[in-house]
Every structure is written in C-alpha cells, then in structure tokens.
N, C-alpha and C positions, 0 to 999 in steps of 0.2 A: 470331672464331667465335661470341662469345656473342654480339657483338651482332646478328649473319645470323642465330641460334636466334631471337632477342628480336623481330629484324622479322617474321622466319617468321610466329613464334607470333600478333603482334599482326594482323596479315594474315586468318591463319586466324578468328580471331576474330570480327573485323567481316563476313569472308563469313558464318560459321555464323549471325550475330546476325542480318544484313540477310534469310537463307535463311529464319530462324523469322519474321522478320515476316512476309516473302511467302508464310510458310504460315499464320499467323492466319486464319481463316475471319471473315469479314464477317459483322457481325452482320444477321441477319435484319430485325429494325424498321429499318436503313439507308436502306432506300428501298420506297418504297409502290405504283411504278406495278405496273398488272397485276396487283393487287389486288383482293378481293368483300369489301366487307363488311354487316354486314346487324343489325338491333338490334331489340328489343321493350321499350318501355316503358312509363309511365305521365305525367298530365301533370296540372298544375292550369291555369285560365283566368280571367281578366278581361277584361270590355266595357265597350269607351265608349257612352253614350248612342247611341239610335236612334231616328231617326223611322221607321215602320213606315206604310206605303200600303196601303190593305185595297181594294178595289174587286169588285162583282161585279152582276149583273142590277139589284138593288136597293138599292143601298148603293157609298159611293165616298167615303172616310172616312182621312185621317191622326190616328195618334197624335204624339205628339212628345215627344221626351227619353226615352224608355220606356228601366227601366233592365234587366241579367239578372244573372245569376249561374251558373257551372259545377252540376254537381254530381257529387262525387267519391264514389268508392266505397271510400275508406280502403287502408288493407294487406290485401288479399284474395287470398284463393285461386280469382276469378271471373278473376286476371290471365292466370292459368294453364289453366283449364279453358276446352277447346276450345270447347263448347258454351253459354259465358254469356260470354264473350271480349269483347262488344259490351256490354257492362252498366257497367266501369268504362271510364273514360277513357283511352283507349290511344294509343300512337304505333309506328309499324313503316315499318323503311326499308330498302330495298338501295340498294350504292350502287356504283362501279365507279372504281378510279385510275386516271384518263388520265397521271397525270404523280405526279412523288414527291409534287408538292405540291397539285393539284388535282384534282377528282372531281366526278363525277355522280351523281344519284343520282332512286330515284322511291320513295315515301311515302305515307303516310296518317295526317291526324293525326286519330283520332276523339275531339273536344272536345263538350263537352256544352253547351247554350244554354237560358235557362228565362227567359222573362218572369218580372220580379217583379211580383205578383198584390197585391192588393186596396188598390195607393194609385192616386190622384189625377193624372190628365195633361192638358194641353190637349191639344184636335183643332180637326179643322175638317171638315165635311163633313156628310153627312148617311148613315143610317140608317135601317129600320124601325122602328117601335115601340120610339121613348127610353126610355118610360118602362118598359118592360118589361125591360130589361135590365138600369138602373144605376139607384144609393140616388142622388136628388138628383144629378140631373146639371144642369147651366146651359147659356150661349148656348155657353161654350166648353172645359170643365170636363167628366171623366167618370170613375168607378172602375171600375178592371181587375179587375172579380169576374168569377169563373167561368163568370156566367153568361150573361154578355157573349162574354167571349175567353178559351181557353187558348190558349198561342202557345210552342212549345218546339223548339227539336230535338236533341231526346235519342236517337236513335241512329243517328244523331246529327249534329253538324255536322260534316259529315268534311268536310276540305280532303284533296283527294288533287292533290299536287304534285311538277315535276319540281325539282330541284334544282344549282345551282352552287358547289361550296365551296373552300375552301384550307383546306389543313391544314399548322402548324409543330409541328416538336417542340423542347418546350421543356425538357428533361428538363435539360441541361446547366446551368439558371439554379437547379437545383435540388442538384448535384454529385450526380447518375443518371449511372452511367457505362454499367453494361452495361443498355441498354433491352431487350435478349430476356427480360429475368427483370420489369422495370419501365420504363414510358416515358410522360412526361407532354406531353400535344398539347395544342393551343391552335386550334380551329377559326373560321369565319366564312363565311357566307354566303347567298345569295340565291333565293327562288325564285318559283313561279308556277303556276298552277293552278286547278281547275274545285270548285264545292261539290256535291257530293253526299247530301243531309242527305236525313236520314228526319225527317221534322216531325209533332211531335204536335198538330193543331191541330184545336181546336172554337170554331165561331165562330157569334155570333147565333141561336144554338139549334138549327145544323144537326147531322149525327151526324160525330163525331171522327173525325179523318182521318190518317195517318200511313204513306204511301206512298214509298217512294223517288225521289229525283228528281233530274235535271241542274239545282240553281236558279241558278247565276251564278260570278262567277269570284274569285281573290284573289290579292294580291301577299303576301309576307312576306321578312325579314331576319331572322338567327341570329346566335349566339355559344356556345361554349361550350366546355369542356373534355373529354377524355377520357383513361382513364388505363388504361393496356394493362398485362396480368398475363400471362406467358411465353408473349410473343410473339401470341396467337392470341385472346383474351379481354381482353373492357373495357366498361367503369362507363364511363356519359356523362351528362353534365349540363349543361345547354341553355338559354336563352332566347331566345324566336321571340316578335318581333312582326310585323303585316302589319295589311292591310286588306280586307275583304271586302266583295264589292257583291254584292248576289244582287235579282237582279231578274222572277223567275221561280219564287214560293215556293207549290205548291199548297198551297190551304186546305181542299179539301174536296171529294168527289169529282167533281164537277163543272168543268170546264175554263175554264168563265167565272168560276170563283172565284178571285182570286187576291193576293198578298201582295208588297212588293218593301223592300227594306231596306239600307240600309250603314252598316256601323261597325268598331270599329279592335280589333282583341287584342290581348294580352299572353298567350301562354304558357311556365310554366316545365313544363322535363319530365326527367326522370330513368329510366334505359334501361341496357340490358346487351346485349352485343352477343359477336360473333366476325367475325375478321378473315381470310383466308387467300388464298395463293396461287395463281393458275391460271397 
C-alpha cells in the first residue's frame, strides 16, 4: 500500500511538473519573423582619395587624389529637432523579419562629404583663365582655394538604400537567460542603392549651386551589434563600409556643367531604435 501511495504520488508529480512547463509562456525575443523595426541615429565618416572629373562648355579638367572629410555636429539637440534634422549627420531605417533570422530593410544614411581646401593636386586638362584662379599653378600642379572650387555635399551625401541582413542572438555566450528584459544580437549585411546628394559647389567663379540630385549609385557591407531593453527598445552600433560611383554630380545651374567621381567609405554609426510585432 505504501508503495501504490509512493508511485501514485511520484506520477502525479512529473504530470503537474511537465503541465507547468507546457504552460511557461515563450519568451517574446524567441523569434523575430513578422517583425517592424525601425531606428534614428547618428554617424561619423571616412574617404579614400578621389579623382574628381570637372567638364563643361569651357573647361574639361581632372583633379587627382583630392582628399575630404565628414563633418560632424557633436551631441546635439539639431538630432532631435524636426526642423534642423538635416544639419547633423544622420542615419534612419525600417526594416521588416522575413524569417527569425533574416530581413529587409530601406534607409538613408545622411553622411557629410567636404573637399579639403587650399593643398596642392595634380590634374590634367585644361581650363579658363589659370591664372586667375590659383597661387602659382604649373604644367601639372594646382591649389584647391576657394576661388577655384568649393566641392562639398553637405546635405548631403545621402545613400538611400535597400538592404539584406541576418541577425543572431547572442545573449547565451553572454549567460542572458531571459532576453524579454535583455538580449544581445550580432548582425551582418549587404546592400545597394542610389546617391542622392544635395552638393555645395562653386566652381571657376560661377554662382554656388546646391540643388538636389539623382547623381549615381553605391554598393555597401555592415556589421554590428544591437542590444534590446524589455523586449521592444535598443542601442545599435554599426560599421558600414561600401563604394560609391556617382557619375552625374550637378555643379552649377547649367546642365552642361558637370562633375563625376568614385571612392570608398568607412562609416561608424550609433542609433536607437524599437522593435514590435504586426
């Protein structure tokens, strides 16, 4: 008799026990497909050398090596206000889970591009009036002053691209058990896409121009991590590099003026984001 009580008991047991598992609720971060997520960030940039093609009525002139620089607007509150939003260097993306582990997604990364101004480049070509633009130019030799060329696109170089990624969670290499409260992702991936730049350019004493334009296209690759706060919020941190060819850069308001250029980025960028289900 006791021991029919003893199997009873231990019977009962393992049903109650197997009962509360099958009623544990799944954690939510489990799985990703059917998913929106969507982010606003900020970004810093680096460019490789470029040779820069100028041609128009009068003039049909490469620079070479021409080097630039970002320019960044610090910790600001222009990140956040609707109305200067185009001033700092921004990134913004939705993106959509086909699968737990892969997604789509469409972007814009607004990067900043500035000729560096008043050193010394070789060209080749020809121009109007040498002497009137540059200190001591030569057969092959000239400075990037002012009043030659500004050459920028400050609002800017937008890549506006479609995207392919994977995403793992890696929270477990971390001993993260419940990801609903924290969860650590490990992303990667690929995209593709058109330039859109607004370009500040004055060139050979014409009047400054800075119109919006379709100028050419770009490939890029990513990596980066993101780290989800109760479920529905998360910090992302990134680096994207790619290549852009833009062969189609107005310089000025005239359509026979024109500019064409390729060279390679490096951007890091840092973003905040929410995540949620349809």
């Amino acid at each position: 008799m006791n021991h029919s009580f003893l199997a009873l008991f231990l019977i009962l047991c393992c049903f109650f026990s197997q009962q509360n598992k099958a009623q544990t609720p799944e954690q939510y971060t489990a799985h990703n497909k059917g998913k929106i997520y969507f982010f606003w960030g900020g970004n810093r940039d680096m460019y490789s050398k470029s040779d820069i093609h100028f041609v128009g009525e009068d003039y049909d002139f490469t620079l070479y090596d021409v080097t630039a620089h970002d320019k960044p607007n610090g910790w600001h509150v222009n990140y956040i206000n609707p109305a200067r939003m185009t001033i700092p260097q921004t990134n913004a993306r939705v993106g959509y889970f086909i699968s737990d582990h892969y997604n789509i997604s469409l972007g814009v990364d607004h990067m900043k591009y500035v000729m560096n101004q008043n050193i010394r480049v070789h060209y080749s070509g020809y121009y109007p009036n040498p002497e009137t633009y540059n200190e001591n130019p030569s057969a092959d030799e000239l400075t990037l002053d002012e009043d030659f060329l500004t050459f920028e696109h400050t609002d800017g170089l937008n890549y506006v691209d479609a995207e392919f990624s994977r995403v793992d969670d890696i929270s477990a290499l971390f001993k993260i058990r419940n990801t609903d409260k924290i969860q650590l992702n490990v992303y990667e991936g690929a995209g593709v896409g058109v330039l859109y730049p607004r370009s500040n350019t004055k060139l050979l004493g014409k009047a400054r121009y800075d119109e919006f334009h379709v100028a050419g296209m770009g490939v890029s690759l990513k990596t980066g991590l993101y780290l989800t706060f109760f479920k529905h919020f998360f910090i992302a941190e990134e680096i994207k590099g790619g290549f852009i060819k833009m062969n189609d850069i107005r310089t000025t308001a005239s359509k026979a003026d024109q500019a064409e250029q390729q060279f390679w980025f490096l951007q890091n960028m840092l973003a905040i984001g929410g995540i949620i289900q349809f």
